[in-house]
mmJSON file of the N, C-alpha and C atoms, coordinates in Angstrom:
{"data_MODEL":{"atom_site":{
"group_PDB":["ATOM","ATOM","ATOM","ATOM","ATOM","ATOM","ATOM","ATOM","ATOM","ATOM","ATOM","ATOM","ATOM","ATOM","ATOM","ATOM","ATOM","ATOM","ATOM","ATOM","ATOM","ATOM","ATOM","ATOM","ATOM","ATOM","ATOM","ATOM","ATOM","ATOM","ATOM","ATOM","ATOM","ATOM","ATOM","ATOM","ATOM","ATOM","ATOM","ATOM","ATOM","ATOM","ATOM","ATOM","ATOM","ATOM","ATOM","ATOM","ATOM","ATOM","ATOM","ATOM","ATOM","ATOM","ATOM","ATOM","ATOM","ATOM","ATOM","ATOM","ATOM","ATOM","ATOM","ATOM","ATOM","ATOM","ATOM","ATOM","ATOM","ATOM","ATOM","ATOM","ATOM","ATOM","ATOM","ATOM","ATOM","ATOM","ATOM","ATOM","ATOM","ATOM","ATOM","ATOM","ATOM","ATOM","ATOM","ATOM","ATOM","ATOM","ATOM","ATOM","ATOM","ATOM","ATOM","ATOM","ATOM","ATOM","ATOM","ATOM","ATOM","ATOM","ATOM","ATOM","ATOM","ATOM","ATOM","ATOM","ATOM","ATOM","ATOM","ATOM","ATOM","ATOM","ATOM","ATOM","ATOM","ATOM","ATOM","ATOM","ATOM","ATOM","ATOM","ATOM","ATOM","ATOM","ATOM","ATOM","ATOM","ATOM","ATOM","ATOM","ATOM","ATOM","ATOM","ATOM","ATOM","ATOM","ATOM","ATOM","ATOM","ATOM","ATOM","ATOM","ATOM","ATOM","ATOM","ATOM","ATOM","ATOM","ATOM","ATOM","ATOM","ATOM","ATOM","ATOM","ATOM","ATOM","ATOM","ATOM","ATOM","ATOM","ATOM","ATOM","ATOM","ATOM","ATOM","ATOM","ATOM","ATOM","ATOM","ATOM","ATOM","ATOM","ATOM","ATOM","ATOM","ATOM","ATOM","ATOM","ATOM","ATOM","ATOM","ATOM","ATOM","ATOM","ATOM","ATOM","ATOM","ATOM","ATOM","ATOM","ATOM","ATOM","ATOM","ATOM","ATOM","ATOM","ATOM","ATOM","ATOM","ATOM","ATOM","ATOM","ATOM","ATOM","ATOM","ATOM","ATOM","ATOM","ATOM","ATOM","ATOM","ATOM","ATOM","ATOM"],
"id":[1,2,3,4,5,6,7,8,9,10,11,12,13,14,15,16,17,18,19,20,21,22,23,24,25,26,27,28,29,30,31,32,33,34,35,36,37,38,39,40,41,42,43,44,45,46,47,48,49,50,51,52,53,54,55,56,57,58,59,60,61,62,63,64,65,66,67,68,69,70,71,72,73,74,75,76,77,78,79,80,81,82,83,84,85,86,87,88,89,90,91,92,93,94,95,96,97,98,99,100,101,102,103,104,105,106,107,108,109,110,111,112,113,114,115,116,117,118,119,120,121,122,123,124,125,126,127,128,129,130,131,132,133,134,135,136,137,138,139,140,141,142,143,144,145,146,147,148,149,150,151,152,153,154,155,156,157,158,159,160,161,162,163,164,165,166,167,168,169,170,171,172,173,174,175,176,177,178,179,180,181,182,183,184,185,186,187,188,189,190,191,192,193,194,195,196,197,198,199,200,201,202,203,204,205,206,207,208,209,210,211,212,213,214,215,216],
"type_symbol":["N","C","C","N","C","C","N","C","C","N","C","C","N","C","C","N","C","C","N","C","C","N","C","C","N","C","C","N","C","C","N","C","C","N","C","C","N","C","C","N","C","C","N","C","C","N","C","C","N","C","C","N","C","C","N","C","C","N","C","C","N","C","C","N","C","C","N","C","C","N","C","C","N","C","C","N","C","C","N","C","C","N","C","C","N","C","C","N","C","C","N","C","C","N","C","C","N","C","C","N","C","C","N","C","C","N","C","C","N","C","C","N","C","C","N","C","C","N","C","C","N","C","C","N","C","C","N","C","C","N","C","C","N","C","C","N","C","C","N","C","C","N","C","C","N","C","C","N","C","C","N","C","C","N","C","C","N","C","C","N","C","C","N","C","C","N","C","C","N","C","C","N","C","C","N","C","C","N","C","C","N","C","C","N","C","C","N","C","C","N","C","C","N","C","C","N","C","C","N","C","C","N","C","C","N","C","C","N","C","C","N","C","C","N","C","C"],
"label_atom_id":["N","CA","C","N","CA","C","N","CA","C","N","CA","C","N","CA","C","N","CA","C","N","CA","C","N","CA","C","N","CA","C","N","CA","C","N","CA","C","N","CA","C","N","CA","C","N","CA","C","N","CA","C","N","CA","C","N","CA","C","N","CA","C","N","CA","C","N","CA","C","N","CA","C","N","CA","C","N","CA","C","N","CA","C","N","CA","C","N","CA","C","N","CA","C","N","CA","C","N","CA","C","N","CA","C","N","CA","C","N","CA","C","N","CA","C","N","CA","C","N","CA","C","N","CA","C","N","CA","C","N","CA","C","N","CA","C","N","CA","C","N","CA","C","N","CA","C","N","CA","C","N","CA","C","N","CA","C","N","CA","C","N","CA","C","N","CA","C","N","CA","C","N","CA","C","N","CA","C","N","CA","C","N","CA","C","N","CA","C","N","CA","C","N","CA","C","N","CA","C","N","CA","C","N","CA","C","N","CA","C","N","CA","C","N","CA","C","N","CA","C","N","CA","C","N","CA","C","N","CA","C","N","CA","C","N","CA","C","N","CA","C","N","CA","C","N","CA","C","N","CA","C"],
"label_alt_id":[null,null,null,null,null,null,null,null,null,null,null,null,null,null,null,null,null,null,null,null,null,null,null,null,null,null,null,null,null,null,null,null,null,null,null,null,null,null,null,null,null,null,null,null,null,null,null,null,null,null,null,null,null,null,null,null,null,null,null,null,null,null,null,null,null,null,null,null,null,null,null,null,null,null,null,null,null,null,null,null,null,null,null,null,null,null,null,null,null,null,null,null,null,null,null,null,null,null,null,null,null,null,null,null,null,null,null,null,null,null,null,null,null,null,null,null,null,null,null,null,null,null,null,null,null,null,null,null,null,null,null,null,null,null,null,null,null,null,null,null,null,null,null,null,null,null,null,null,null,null,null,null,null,null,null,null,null,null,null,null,null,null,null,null,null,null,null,null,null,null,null,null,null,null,null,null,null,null,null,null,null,null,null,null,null,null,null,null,null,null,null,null,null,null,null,null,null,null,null,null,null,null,null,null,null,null,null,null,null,null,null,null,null,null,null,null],
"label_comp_id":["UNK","UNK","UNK","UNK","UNK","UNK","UNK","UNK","UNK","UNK","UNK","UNK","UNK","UNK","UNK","UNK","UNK","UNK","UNK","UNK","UNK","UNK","UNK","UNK","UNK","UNK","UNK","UNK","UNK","UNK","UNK","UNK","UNK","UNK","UNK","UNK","UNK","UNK","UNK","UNK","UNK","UNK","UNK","UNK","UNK","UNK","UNK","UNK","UNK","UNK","UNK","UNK","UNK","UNK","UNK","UNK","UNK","UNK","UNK","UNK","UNK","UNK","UNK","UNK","UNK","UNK","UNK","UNK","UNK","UNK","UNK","UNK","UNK","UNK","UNK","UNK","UNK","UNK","UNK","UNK","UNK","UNK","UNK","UNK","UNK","UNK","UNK","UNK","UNK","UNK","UNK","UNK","UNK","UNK","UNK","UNK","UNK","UNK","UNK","UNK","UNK","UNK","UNK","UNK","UNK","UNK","UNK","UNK","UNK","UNK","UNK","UNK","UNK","UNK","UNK","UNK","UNK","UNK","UNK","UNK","UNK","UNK","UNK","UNK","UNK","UNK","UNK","UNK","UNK","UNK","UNK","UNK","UNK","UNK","UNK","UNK","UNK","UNK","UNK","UNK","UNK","UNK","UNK","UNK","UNK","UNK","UNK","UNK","UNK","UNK","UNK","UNK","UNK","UNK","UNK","UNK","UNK","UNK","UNK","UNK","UNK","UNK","UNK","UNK","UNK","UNK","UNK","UNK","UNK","UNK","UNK","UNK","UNK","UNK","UNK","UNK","UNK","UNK","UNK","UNK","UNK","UNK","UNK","UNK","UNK","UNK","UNK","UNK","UNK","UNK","UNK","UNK","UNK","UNK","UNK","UNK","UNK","UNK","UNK","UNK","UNK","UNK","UNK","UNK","UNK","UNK","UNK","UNK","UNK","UNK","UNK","UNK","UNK","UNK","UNK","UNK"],
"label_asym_id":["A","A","A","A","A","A","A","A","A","A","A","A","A","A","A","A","A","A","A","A","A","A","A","A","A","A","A","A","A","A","A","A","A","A","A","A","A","A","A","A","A","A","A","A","A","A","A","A","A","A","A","A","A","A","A","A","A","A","A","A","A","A","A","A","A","A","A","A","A","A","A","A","A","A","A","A","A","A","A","A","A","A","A","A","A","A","A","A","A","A","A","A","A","A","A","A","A","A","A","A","A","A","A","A","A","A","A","A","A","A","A","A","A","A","A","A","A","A","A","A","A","A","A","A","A","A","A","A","A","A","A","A","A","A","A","A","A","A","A","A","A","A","A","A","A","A","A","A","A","A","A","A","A","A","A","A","A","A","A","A","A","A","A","A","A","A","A","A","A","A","A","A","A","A","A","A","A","A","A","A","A","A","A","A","A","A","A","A","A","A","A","A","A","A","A","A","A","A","A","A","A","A","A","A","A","A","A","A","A","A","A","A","A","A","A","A"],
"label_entity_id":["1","1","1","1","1","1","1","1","1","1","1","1","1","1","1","1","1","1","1","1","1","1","1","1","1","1","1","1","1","1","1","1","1","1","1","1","1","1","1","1","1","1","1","1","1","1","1","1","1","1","1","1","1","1","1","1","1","1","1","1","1","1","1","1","1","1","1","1","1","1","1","1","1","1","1","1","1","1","1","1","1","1","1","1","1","1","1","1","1","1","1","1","1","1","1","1","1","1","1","1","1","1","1","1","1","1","1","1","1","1","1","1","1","1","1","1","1","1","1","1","1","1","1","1","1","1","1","1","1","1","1","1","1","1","1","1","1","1","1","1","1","1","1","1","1","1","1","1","1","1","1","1","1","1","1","1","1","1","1","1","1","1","1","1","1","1","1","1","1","1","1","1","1","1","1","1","1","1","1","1","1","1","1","1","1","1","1","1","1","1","1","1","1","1","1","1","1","1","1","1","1","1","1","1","1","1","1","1","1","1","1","1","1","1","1","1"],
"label_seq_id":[1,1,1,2,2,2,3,3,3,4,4,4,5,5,5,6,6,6,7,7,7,8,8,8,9,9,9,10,10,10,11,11,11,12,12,12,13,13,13,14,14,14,15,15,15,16,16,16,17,17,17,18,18,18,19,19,19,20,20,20,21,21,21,22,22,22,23,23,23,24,24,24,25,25,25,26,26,26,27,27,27,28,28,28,29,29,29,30,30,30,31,31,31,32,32,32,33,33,33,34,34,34,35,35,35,36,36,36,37,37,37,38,38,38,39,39,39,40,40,40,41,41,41,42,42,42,43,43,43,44,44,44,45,45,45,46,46,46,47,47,47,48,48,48,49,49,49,50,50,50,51,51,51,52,52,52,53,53,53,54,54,54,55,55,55,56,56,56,57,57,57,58,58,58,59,59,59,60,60,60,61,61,61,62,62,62,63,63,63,64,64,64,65,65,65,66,66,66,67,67,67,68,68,68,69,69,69,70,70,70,71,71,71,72,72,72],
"pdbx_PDB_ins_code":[null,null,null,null,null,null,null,null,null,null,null,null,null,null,null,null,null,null,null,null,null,null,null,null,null,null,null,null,null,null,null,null,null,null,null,null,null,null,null,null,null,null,null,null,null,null,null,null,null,null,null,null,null,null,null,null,null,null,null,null,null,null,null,null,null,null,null,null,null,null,null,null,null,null,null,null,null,null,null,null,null,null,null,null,null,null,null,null,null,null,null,null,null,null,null,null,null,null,null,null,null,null,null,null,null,null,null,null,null,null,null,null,null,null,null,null,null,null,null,null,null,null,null,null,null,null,null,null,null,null,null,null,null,null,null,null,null,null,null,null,null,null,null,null,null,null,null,null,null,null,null,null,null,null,null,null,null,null,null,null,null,null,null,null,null,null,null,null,null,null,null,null,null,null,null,null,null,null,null,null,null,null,null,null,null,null,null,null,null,null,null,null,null,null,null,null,null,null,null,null,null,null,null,null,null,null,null,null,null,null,null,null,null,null,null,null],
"Cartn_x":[109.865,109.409,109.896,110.933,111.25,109.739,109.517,108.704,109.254,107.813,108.079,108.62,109.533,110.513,108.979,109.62,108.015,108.394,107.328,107.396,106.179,105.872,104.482,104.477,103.28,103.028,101.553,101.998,100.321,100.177,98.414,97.94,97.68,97.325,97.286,95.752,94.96,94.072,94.212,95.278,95.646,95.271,95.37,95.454,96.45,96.812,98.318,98.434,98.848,99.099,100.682,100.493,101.786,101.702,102.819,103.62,104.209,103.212,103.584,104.666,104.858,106.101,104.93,105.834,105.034,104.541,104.218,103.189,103.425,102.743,102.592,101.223,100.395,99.163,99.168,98.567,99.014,98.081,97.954,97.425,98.169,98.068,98.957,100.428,100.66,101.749,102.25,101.163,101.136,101.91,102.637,103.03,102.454,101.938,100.978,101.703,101.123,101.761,100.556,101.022,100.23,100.315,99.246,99.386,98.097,98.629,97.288,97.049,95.55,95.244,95.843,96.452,96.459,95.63,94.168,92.74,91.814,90.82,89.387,89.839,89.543,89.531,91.09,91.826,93.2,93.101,92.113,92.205,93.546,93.737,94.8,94.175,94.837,94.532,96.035,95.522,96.159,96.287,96.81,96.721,97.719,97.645,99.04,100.09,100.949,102.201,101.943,102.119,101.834,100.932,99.807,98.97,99.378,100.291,100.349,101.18,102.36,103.306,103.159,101.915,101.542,101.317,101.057,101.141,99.588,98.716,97.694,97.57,96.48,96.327,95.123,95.964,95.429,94.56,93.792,93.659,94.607,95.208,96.036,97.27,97.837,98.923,99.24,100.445,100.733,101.476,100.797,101.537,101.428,102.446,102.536,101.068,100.623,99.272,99.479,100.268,101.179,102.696,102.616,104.333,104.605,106.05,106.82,106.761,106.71,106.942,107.646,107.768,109.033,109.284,110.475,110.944,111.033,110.832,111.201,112.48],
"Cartn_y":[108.22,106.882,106.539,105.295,105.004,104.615,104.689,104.582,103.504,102.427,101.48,100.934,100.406,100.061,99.647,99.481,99.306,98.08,96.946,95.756,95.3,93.972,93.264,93.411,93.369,93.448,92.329,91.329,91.104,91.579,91.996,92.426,91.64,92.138,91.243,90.407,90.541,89.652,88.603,88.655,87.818,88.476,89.399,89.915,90.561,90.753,91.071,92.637,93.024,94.648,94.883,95.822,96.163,97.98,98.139,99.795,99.949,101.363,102.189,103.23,103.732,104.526,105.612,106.388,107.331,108.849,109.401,110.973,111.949,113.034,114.186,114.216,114.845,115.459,116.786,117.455,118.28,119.502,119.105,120.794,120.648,119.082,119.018,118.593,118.052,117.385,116.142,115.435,114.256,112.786,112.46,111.625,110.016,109.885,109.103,107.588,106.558,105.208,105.084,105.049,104.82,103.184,102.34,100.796,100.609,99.571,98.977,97.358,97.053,95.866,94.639,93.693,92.775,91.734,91.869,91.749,92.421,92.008,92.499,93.89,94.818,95.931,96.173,95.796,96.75,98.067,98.392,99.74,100.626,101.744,102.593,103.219,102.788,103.181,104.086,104.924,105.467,105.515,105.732,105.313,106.256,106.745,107.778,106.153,107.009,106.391,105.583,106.246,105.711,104.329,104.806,103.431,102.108,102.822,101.541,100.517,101.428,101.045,100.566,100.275,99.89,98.541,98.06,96.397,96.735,95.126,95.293,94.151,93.693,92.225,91.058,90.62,89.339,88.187,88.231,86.392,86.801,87.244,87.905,87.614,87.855,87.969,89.087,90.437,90.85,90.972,91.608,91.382,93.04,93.199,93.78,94.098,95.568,95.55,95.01,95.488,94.68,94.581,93.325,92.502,92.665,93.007,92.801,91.335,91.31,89.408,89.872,90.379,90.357,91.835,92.204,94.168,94.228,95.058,95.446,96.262],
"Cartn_z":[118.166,117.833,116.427,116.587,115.057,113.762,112.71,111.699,111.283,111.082,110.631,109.242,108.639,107.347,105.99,105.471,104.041,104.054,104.051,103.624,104.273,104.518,104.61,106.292,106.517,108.354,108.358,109.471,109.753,111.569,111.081,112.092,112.837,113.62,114.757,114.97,114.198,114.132,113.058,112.228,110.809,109.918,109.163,107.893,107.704,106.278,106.394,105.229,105.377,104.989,104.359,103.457,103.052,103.559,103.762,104.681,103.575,103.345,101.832,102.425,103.347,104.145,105.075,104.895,106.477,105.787,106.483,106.128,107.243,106.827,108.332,107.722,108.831,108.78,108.553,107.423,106.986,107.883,109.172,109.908,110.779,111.667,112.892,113.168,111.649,111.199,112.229,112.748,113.493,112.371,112.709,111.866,111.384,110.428,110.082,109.238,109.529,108.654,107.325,105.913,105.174,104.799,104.893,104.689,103.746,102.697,101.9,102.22,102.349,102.905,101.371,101.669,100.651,101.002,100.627,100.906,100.148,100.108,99.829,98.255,98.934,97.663,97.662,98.484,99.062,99.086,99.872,100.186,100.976,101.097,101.261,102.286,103.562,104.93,105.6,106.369,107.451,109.063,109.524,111.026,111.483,113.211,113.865,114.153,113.759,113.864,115.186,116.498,117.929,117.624,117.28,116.92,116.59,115.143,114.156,114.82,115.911,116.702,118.17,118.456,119.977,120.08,121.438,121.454,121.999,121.586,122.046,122.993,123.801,124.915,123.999,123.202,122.598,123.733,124.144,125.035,126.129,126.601,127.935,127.583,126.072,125.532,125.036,125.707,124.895,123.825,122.485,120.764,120.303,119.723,118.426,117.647,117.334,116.367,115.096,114.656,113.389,113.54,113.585,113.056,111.758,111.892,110.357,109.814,108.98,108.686,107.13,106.051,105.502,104.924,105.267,104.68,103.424,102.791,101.256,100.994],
"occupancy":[1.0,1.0,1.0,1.0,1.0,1.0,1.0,1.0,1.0,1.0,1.0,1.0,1.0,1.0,1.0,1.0,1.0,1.0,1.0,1.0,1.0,1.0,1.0,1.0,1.0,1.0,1.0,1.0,1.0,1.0,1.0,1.0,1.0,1.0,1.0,1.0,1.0,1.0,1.0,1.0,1.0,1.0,1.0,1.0,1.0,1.0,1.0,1.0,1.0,1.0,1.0,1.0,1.0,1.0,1.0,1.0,1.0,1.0,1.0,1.0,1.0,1.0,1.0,1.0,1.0,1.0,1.0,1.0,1.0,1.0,1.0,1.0,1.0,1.0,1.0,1.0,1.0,1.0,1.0,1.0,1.0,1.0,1.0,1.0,1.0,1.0,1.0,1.0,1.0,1.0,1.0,1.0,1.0,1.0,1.0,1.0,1.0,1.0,1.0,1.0,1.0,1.0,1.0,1.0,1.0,1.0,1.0,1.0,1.0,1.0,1.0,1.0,1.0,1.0,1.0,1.0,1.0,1.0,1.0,1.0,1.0,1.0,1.0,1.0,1.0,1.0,1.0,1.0,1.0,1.0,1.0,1.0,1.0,1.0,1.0,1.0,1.0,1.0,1.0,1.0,1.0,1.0,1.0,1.0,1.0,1.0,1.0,1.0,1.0,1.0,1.0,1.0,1.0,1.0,1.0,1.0,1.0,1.0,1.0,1.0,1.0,1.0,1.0,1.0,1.0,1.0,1.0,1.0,1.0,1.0,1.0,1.0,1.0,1.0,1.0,1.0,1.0,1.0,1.0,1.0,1.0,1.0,1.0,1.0,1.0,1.0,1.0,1.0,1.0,1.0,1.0,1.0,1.0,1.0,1.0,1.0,1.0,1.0,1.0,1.0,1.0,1.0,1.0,1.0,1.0,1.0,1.0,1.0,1.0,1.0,1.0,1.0,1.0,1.0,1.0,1.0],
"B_iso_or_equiv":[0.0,0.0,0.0,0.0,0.0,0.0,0.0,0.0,0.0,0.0,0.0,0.0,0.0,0.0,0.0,0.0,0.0,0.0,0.0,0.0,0.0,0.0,0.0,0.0,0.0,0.0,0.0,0.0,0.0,0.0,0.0,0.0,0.0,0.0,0.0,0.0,0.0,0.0,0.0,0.0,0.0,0.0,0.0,0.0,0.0,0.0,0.0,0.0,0.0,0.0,0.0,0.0,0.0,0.0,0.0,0.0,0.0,0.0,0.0,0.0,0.0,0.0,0.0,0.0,0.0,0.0,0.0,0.0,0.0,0.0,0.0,0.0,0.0,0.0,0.0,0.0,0.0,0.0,0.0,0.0,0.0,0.0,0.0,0.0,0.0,0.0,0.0,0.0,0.0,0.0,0.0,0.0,0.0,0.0,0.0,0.0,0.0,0.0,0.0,0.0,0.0,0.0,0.0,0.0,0.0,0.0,0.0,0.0,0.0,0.0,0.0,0.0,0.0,0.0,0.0,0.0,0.0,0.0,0.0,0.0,0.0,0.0,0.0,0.0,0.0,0.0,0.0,0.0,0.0,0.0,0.0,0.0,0.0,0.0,0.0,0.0,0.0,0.0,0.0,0.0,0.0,0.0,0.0,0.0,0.0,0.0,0.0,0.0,0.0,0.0,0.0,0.0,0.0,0.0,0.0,0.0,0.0,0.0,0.0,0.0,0.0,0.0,0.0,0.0,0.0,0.0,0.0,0.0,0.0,0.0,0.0,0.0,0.0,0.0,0.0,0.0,0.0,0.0,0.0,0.0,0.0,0.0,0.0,0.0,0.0,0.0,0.0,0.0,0.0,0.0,0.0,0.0,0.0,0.0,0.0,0.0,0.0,0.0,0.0,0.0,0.0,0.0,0.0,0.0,0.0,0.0,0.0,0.0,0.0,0.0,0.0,0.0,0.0,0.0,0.0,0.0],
"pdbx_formal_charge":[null,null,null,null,null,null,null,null,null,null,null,null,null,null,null,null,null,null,null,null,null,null,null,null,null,null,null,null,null,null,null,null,null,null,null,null,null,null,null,null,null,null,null,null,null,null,null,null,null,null,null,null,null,null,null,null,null,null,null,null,null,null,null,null,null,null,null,null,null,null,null,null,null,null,null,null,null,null,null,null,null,null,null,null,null,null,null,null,null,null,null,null,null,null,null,null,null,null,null,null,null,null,null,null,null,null,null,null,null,null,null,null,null,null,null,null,null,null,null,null,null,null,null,null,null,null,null,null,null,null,null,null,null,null,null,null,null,null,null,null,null,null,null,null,null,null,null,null,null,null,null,null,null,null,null,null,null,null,null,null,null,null,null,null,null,null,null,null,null,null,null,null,null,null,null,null,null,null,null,null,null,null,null,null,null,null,null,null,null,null,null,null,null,null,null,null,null,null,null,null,null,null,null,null,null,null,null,null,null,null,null,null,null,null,null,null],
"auth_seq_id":[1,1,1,2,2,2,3,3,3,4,4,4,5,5,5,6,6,6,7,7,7,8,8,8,9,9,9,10,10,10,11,11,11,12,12,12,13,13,13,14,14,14,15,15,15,16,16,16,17,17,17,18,18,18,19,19,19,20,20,20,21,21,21,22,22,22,23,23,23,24,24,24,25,25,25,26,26,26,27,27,27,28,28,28,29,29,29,30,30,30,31,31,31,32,32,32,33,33,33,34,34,34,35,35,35,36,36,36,37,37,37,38,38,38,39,39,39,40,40,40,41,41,41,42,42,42,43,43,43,44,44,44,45,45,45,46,46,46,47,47,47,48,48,48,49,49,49,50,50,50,51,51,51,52,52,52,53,53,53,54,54,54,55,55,55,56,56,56,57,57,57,58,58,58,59,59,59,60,60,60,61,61,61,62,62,62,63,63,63,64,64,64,65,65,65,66,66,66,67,67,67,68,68,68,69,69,69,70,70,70,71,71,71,72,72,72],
"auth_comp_id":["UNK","UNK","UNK","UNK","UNK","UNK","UNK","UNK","UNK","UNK","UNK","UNK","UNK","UNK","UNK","UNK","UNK","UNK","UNK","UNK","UNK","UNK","UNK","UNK","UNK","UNK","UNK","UNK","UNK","UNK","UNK","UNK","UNK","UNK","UNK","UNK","UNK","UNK","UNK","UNK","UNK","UNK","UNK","UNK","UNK","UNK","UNK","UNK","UNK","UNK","UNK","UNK","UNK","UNK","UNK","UNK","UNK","UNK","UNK","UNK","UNK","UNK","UNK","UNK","UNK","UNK","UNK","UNK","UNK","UNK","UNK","UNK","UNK","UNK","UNK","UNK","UNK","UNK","UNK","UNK","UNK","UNK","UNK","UNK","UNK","UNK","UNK","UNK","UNK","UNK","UNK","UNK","UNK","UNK","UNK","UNK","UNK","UNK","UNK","UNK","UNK","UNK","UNK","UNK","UNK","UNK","UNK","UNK","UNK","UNK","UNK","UNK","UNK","UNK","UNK","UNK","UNK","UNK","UNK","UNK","UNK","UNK","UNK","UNK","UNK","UNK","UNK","UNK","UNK","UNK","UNK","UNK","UNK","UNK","UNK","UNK","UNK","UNK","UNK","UNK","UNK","UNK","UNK","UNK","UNK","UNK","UNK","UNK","UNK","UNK","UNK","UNK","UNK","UNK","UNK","UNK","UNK","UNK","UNK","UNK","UNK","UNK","UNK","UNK","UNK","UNK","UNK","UNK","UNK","UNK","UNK","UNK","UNK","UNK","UNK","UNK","UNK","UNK","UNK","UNK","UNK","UNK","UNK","UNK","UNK","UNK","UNK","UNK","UNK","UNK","UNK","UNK","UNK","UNK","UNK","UNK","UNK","UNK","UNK","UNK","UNK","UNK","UNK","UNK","UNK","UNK","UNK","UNK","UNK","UNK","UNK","UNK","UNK","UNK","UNK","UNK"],
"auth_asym_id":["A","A","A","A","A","A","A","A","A","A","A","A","A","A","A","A","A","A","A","A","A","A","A","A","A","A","A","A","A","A","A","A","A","A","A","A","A","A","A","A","A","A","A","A","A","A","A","A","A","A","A","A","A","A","A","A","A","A","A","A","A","A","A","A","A","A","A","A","A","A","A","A","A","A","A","A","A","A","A","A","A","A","A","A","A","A","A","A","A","A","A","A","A","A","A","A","A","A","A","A","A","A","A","A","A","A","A","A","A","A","A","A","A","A","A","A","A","A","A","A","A","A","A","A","A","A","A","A","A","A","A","A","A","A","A","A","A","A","A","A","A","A","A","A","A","A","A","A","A","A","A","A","A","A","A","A","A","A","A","A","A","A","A","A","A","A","A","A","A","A","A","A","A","A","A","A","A","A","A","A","A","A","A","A","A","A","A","A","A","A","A","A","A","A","A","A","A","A","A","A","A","A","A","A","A","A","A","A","A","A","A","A","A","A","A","A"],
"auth_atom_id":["N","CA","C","N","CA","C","N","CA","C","N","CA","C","N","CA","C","N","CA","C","N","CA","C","N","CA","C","N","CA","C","N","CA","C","N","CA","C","N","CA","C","N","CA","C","N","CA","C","N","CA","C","N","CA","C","N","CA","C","N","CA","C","N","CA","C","N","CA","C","N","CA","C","N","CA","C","N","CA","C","N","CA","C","N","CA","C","N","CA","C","N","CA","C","N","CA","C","N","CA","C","N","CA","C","N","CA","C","N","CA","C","N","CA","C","N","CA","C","N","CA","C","N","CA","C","N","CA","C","N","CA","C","N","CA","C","N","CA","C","N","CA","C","N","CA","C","N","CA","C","N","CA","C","N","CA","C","N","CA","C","N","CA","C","N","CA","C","N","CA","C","N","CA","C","N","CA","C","N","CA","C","N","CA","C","N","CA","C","N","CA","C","N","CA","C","N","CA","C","N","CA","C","N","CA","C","N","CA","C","N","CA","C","N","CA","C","N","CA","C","N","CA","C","N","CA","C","N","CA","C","N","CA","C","N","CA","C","N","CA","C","N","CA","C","N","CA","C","N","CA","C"],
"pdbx_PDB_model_num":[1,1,1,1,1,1,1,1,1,1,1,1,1,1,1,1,1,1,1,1,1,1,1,1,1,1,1,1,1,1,1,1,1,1,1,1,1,1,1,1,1,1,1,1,1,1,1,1,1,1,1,1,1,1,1,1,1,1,1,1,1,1,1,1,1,1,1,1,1,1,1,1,1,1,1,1,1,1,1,1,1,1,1,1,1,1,1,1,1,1,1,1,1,1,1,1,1,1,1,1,1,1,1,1,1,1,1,1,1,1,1,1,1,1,1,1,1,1,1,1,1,1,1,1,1,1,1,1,1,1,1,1,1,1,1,1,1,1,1,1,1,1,1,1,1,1,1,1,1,1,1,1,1,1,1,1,1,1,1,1,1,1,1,1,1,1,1,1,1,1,1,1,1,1,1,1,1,1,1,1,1,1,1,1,1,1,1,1,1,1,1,1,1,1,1,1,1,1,1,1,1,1,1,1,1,1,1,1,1,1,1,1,1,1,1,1]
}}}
């Protein structure tokens, strides 16, 4: 599974996040997306890669969990 590029993403409910680059988990070495919210505290979140990269069913639309909207 390609890893997503660093730059701004919005989620798929409308908030929008910046992709600090990618990680391993350091027991299972599952490969992880590190993103900070540009929101509220901007906290520094993680997620499995698979995740960050799956489409979800909006209203009986499927989308993207997060879209790129501009790369760094």
């Amino acid at each position: 599974m390609t890893a997503p590029v660093p730059g701004i993403y919005r989620h798929y409910k409308g908030a929008l996040y910046e992709v600090v680059g990618t990680a391993h988990h350091s027991e299972t070495e599952e490969p992880l997306v590190a993103y900070r919210a540009l929101y509220g505290e901007y906290g520094l979140w993680v997620r499995p890669l698979e995740m960050f990269m799956e489409t979800v069913n909006k209203e009986g639309q499927t989308q993207p969990r997060f879209a790129l909207e501009k790369a760094f």
